[in-house]
C-alpha atoms as an extended CHARMM CRD file, in Angstrom:
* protein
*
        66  EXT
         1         1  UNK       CA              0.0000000000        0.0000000000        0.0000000000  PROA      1               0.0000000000
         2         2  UNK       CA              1.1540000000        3.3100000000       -0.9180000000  PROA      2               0.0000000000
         3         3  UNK       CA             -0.2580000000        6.6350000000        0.5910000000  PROA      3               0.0000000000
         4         4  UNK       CA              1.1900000000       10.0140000000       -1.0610000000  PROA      4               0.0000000000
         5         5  UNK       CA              1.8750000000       13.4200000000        0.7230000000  PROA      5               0.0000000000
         6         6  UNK       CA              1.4100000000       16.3530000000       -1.4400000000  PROA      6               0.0000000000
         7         7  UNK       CA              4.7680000000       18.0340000000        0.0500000000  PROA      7               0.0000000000
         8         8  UNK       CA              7.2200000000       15.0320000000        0.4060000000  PROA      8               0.0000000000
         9         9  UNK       CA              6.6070000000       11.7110000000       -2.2420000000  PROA      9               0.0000000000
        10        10  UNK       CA              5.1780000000        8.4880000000       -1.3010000000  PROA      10              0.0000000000
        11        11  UNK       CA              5.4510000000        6.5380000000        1.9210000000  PROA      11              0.0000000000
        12        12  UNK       CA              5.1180000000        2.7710000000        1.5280000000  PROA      12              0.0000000000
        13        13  UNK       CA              3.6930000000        0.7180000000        4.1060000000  PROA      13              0.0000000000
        14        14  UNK       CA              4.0420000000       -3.5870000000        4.3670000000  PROA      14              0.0000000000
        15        15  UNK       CA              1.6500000000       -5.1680000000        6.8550000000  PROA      15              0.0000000000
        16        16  UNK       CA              2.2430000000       -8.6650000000        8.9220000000  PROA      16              0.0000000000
        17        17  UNK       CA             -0.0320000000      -10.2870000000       10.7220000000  PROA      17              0.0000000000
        18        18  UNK       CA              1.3290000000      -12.7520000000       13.3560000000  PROA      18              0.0000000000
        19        19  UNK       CA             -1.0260000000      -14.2530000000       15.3500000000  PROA      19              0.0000000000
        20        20  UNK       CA             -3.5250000000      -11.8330000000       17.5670000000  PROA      20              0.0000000000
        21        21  UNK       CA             -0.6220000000       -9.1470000000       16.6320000000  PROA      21              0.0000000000
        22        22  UNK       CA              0.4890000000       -6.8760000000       13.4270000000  PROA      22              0.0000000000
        23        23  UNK       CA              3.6230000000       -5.2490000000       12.4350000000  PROA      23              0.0000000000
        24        24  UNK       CA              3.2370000000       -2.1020000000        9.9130000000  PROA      24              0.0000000000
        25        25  UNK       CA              6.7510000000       -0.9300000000        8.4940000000  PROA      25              0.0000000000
        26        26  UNK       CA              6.2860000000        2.6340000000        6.8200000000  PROA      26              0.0000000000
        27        27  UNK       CA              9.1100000000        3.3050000000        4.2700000000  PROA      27              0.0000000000
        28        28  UNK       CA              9.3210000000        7.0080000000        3.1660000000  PROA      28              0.0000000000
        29        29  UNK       CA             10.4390000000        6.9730000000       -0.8190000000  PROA      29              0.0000000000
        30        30  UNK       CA             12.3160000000        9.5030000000       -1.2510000000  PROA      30              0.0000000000
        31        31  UNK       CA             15.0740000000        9.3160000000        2.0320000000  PROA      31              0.0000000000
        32        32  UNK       CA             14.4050000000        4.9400000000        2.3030000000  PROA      32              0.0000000000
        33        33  UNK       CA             14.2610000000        5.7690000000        6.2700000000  PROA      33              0.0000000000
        34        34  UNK       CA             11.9530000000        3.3060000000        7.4640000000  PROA      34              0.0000000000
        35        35  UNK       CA             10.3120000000        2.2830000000       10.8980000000  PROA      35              0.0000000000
        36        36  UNK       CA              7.7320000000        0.0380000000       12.2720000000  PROA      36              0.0000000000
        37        37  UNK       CA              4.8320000000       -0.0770000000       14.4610000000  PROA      37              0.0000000000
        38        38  UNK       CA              3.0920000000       -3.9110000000       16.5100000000  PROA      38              0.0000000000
        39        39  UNK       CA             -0.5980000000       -3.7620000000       17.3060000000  PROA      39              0.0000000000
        40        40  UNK       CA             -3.2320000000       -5.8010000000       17.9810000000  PROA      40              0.0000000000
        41        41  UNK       CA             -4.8180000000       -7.7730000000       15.1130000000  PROA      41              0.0000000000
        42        42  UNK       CA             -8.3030000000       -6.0380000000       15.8310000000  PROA      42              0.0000000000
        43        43  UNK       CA             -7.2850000000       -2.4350000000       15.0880000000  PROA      43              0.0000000000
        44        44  UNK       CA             -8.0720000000       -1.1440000000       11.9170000000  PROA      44              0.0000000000
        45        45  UNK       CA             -5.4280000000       -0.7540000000        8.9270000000  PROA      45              0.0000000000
        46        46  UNK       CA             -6.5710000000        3.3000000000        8.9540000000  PROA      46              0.0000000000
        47        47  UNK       CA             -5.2500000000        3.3220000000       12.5860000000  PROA      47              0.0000000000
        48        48  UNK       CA             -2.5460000000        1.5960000000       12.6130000000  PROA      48              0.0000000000
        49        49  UNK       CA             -1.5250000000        3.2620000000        9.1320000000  PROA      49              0.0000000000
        50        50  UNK       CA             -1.8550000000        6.6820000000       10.7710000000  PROA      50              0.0000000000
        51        51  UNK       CA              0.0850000000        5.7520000000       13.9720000000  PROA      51              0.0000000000
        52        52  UNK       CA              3.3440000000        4.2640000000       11.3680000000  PROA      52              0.0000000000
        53        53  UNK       CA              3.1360000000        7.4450000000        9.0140000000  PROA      53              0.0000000000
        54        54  UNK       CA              3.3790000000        9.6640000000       11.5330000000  PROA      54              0.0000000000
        55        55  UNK       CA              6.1210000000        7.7550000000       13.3930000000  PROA      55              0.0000000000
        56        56  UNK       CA              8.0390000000        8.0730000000       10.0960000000  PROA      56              0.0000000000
        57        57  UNK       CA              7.4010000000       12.1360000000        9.8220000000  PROA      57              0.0000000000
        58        58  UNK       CA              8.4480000000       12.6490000000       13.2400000000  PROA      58              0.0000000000
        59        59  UNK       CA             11.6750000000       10.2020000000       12.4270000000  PROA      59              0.0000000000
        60        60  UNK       CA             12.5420000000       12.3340000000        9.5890000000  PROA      60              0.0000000000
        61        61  UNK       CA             12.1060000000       15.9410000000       11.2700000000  PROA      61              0.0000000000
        62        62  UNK       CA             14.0100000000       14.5400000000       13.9160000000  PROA      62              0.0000000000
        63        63  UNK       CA             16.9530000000       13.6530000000       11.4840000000  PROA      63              0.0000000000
        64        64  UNK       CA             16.4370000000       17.2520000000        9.4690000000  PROA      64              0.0000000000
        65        65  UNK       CA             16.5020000000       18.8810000000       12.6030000000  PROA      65              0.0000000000
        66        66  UNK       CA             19.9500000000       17.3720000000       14.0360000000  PROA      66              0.0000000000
């Protein structure tokens, strides 16, 4: 799944499901920084998809910032 931001490129995400649990890994396109999020199985893809992307924008203003 792919979700695009107007200002920056894409950010891919890659979802897991292991059990009662599920990894999300958000990959931003254009710097290839990457991180990942666990949840429960019973949250929705929307939430945990929000909770990775902005995990990821705070990960690269943190790295702009330095």
């Amino acid at each position: 799944m792919r979700q695009n931001r107007a200002d920056q490129g894409k950010i891919f995400l890659e979802f897991q499901v292991v059990g009662t649990s599920q990894k999300v890994s958000a990959i931003d396109e254009t710097t290839g920084i990457e991180v990942s999020v666990t949840g429960p199985v019973s949250a929705s893809r929307e939430q945990i998809s929000s909770i990775a992307v902005q995990k990821l924008q705070r990960k690269i203003e943190k790295i702009h910032s330095q």
